[in-house]
N, CA and C of each residue as an Amber inpcrd file, in Angstrom:
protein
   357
  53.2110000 125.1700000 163.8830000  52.7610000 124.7130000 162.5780000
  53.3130000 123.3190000 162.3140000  52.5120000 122.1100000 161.6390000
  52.8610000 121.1490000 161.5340000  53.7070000 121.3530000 160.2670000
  54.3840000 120.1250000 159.3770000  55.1020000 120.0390000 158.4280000
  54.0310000 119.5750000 157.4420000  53.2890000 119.6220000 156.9510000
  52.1390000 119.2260000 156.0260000  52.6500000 118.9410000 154.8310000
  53.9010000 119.7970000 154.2450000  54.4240000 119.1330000 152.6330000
  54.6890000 117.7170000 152.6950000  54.3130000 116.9010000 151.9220000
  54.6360000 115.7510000 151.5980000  55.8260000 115.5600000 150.6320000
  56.5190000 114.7590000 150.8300000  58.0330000 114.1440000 149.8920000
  57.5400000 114.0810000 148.0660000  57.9890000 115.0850000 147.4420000
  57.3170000 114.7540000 145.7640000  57.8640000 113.0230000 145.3840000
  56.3350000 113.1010000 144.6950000  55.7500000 111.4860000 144.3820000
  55.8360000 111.0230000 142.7670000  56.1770000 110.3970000 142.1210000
  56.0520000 109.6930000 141.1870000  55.4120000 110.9830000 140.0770000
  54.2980000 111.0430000 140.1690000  53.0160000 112.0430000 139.5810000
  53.6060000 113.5370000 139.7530000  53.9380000 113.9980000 141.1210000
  54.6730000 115.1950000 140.5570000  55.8710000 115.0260000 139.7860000
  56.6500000 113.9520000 139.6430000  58.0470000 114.6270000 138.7680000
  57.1120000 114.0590000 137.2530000  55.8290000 113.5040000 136.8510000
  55.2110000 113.3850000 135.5780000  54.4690000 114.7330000 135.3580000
  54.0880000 115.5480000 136.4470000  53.6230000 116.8880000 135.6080000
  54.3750000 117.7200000 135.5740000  54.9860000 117.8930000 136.6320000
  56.3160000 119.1880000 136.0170000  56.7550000 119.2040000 134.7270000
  57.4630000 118.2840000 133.9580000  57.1380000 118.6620000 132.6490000
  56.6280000 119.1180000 131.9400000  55.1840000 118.9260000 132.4270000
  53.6700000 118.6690000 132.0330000  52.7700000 120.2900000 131.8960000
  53.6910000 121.2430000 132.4430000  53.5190000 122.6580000 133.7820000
  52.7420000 122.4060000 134.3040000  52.2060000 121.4450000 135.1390000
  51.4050000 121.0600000 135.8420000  51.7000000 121.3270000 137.6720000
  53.2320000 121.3520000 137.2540000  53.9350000 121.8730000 138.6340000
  54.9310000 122.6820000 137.8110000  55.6050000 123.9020000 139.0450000
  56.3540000 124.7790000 139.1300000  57.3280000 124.0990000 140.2980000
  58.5550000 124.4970000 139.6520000  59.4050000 124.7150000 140.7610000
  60.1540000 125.6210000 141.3400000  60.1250000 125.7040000 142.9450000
  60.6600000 126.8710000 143.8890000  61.5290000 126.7770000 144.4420000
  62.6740000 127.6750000 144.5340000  63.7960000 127.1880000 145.7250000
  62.7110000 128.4500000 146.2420000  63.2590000 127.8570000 148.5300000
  63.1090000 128.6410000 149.4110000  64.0350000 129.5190000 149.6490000
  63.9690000 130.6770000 149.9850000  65.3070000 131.2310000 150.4370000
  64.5850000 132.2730000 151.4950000  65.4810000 132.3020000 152.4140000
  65.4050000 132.8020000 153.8010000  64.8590000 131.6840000 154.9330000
  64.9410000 132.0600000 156.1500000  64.1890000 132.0340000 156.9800000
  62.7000000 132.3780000 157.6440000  62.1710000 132.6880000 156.8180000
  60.4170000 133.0580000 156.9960000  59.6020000 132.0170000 157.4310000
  59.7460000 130.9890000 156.5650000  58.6020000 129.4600000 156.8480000
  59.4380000 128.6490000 157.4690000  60.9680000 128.5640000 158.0740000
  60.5720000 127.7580000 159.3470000  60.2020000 127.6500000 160.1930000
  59.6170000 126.2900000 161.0030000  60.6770000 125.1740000 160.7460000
  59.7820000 124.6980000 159.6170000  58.7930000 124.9840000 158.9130000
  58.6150000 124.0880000 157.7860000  59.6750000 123.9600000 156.6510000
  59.3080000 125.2560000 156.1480000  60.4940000 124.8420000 155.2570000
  61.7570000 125.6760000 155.5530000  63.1220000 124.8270000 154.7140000
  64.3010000 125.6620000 155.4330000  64.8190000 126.2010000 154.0250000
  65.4800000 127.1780000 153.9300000  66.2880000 127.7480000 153.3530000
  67.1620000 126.9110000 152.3000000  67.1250000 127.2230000 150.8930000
  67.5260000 126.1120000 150.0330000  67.0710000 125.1270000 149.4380000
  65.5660000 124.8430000 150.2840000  64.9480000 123.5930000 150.1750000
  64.0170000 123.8630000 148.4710000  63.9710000 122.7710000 147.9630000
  63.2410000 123.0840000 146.8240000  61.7280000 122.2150000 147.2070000
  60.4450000 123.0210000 146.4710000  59.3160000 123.1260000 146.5280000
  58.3530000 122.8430000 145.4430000  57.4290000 122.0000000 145.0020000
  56.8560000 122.3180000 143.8490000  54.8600000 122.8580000 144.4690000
  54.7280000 123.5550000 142.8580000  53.5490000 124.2290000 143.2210000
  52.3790000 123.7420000 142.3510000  51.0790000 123.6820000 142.5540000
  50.1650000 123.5100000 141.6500000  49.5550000 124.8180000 140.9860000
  50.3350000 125.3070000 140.0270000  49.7780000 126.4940000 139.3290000
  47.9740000 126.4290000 139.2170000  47.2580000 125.2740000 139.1390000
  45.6490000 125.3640000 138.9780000  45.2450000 125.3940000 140.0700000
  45.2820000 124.9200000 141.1580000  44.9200000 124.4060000 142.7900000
  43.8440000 125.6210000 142.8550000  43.2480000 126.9400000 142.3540000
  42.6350000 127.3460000 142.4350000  41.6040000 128.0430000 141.4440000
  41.4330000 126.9990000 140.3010000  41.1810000 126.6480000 139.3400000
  39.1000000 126.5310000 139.9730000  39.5190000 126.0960000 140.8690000
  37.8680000 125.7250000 141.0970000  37.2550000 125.6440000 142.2550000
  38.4920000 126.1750000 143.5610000  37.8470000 126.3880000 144.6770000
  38.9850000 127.5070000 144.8320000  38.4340000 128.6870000 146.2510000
  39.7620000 129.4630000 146.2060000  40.8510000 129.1890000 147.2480000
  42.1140000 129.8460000 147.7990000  42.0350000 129.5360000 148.5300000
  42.0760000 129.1350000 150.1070000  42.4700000 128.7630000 150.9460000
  41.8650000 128.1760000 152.1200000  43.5700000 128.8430000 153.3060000
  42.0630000 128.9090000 154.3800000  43.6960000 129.3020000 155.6160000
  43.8910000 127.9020000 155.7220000  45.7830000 127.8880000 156.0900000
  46.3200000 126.8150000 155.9610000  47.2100000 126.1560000 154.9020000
  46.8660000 127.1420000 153.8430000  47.3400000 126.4810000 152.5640000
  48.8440000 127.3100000 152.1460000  50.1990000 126.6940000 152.1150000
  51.1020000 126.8510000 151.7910000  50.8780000 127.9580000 150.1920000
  51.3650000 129.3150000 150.0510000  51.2220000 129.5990000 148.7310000
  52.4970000 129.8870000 148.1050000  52.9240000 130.4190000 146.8840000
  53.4770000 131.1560000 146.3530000  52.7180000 132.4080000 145.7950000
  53.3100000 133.7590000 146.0440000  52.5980000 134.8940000 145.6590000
  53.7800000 135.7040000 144.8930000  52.6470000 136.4730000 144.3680000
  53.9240000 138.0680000 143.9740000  53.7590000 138.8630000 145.0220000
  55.0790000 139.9250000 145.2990000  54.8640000 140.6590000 146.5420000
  54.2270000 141.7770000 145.9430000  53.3880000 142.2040000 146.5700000
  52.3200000 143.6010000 146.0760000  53.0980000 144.8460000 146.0880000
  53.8770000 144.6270000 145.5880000  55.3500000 146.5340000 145.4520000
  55.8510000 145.6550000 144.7170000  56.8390000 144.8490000 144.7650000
  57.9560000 144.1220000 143.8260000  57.4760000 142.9810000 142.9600000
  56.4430000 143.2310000 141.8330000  56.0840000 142.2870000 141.3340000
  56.5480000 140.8430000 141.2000000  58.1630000 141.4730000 140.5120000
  59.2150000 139.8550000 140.2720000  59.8650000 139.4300000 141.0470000
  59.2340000 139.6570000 142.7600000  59.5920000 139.4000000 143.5530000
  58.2290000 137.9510000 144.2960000  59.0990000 137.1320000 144.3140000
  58.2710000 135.7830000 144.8180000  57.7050000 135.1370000 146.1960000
  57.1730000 135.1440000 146.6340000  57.3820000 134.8460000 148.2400000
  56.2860000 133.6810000 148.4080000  56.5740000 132.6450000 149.5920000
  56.3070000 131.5210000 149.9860000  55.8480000 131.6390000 150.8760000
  54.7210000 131.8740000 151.3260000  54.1010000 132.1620000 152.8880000
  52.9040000 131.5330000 152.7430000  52.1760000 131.1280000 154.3570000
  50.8340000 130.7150000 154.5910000  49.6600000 131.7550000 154.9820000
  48.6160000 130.9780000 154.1350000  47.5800000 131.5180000 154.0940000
  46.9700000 131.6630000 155.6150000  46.9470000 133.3040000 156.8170000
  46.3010000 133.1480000 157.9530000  45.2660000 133.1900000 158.3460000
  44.6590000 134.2620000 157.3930000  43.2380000 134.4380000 157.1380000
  42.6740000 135.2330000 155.8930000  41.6780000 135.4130000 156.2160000
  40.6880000 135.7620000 154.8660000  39.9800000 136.7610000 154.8510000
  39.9750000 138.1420000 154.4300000  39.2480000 139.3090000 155.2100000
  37.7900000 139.5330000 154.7960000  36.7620000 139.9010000 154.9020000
  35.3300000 140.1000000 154.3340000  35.5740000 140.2650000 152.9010000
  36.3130000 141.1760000 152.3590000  36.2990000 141.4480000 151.2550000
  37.0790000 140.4740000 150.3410000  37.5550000 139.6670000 150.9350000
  38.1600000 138.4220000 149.8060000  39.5690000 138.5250000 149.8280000
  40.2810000 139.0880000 150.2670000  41.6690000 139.1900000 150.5940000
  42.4450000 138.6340000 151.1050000  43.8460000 137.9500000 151.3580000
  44.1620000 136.6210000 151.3210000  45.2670000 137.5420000 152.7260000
  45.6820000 137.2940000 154.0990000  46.5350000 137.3260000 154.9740000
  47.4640000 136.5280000 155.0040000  49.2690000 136.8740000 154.3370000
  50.0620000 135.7190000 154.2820000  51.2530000 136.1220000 155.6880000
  51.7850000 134.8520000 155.7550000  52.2650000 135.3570000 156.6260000
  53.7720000 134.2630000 156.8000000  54.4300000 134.1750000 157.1420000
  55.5720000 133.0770000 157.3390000  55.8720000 132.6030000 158.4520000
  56.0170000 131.2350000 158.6200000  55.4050000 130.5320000 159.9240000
  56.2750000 130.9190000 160.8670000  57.6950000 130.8850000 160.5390000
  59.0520000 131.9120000 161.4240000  58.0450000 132.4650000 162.4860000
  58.2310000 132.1830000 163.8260000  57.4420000 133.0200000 164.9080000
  58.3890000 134.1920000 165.2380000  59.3830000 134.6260000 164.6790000
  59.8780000 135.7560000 164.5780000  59.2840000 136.4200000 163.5990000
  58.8770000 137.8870000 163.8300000  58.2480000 138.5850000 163.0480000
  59.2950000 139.0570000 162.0130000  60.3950000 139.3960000 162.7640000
  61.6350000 140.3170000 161.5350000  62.2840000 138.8600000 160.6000000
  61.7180000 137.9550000 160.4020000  62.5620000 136.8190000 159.5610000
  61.2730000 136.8240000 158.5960000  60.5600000 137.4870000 158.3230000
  59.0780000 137.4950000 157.4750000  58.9080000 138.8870000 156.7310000
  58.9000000 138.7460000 155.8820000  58.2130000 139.9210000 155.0080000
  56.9590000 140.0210000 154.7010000  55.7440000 139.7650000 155.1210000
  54.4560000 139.4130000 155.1060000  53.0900000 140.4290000 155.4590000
  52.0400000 139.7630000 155.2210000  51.3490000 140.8330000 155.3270000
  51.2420000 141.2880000 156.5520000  52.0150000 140.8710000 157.9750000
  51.8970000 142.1100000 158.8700000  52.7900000 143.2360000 158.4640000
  53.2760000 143.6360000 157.2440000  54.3150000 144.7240000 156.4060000
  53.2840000 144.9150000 155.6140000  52.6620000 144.3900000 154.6670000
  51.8200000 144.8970000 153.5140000  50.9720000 144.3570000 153.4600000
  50.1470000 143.6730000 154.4650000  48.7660000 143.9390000 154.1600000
  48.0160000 142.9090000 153.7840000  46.8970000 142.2660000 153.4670000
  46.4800000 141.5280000 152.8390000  46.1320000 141.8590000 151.0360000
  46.8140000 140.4610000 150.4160000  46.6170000 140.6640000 149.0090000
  45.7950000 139.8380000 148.7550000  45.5170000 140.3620000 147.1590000
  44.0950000 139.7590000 146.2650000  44.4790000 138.6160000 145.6850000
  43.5860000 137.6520000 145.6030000  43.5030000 136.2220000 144.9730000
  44.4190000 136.6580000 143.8890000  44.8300000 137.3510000 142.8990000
  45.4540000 137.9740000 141.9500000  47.2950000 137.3690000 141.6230000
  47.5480000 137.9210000 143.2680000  48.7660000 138.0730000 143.8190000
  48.8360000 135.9720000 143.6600000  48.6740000 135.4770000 143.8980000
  48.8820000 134.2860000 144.2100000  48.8780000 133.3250000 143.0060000
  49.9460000 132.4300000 142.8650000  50.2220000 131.7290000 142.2000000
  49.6430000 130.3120000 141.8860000  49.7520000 130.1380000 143.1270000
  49.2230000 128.6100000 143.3800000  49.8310000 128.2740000 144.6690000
  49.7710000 126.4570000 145.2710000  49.3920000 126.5270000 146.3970000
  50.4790000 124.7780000 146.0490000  51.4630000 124.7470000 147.0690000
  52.4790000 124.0980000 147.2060000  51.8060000 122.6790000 147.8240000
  52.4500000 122.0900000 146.9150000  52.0590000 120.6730000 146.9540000
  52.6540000 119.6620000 147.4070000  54.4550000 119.7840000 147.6620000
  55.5220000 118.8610000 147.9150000  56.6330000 119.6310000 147.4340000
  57.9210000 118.9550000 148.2270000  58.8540000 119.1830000 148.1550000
  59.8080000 118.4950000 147.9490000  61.0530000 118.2700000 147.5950000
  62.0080000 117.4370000 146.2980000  62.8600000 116.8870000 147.7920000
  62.5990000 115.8580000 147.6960000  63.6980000 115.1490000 149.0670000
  64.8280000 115.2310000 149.1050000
């Protein structure tokens, strides 16, 4: 997996205020080497406001058992029925809690879709 987050820009630290962005710490090992442990993240709560979305796309979700439980994984695929496959780029399977454990979740589950990260 490439590193695709970009360094937050000018415009994200003007909408975070704005709630235009959310902010995430990472914690664990799941999404490296993208992201590491500690690292802080911001999200576009609308990003699916008007398209849905896409394999490839960095998300934040709720975990489908532990509601107030948060997780940061990529979008792998997309099932017929509209269901979103997340997964954490970690090519170790046991450093991931993801849907090869639970499954694919509904557009529902998902927050929005990570935009940059705080240098």
């Amino acid at each position: 997996m490439t590193n695709e987050l970009q360094t937050a820009r000018l415009l994200d630290y003007i909408l975070l205020p704005l709630k235009r962005r959310r902010r995430f710490r990472v914690t664990g090992a799941s999404m490296l080497p993208t992201l590491r442990d500690g690292e802080i993240v911001l999200l576009d709560p609308n990003a699916y406001r008007r398209q849905p979305p896409r394999v490839g796309d960095i998300v934040v979700a709720k975990h489908p058992f532990e509601m107030d439980v948060k997780l940061i994984k990529r979008i792998t695929a997309v099932t017929e029925d509209g269901r979103f496959h997340l997964q954490g780029d970690n090519p170790s399977a046991l450093a991931s809690t993801d849907s090869r454990s639970f499954g694919p979740v509904p557009q529902s589950t998902i927050l929005g879709r990570l935009t940059s990260r705080f240098p």
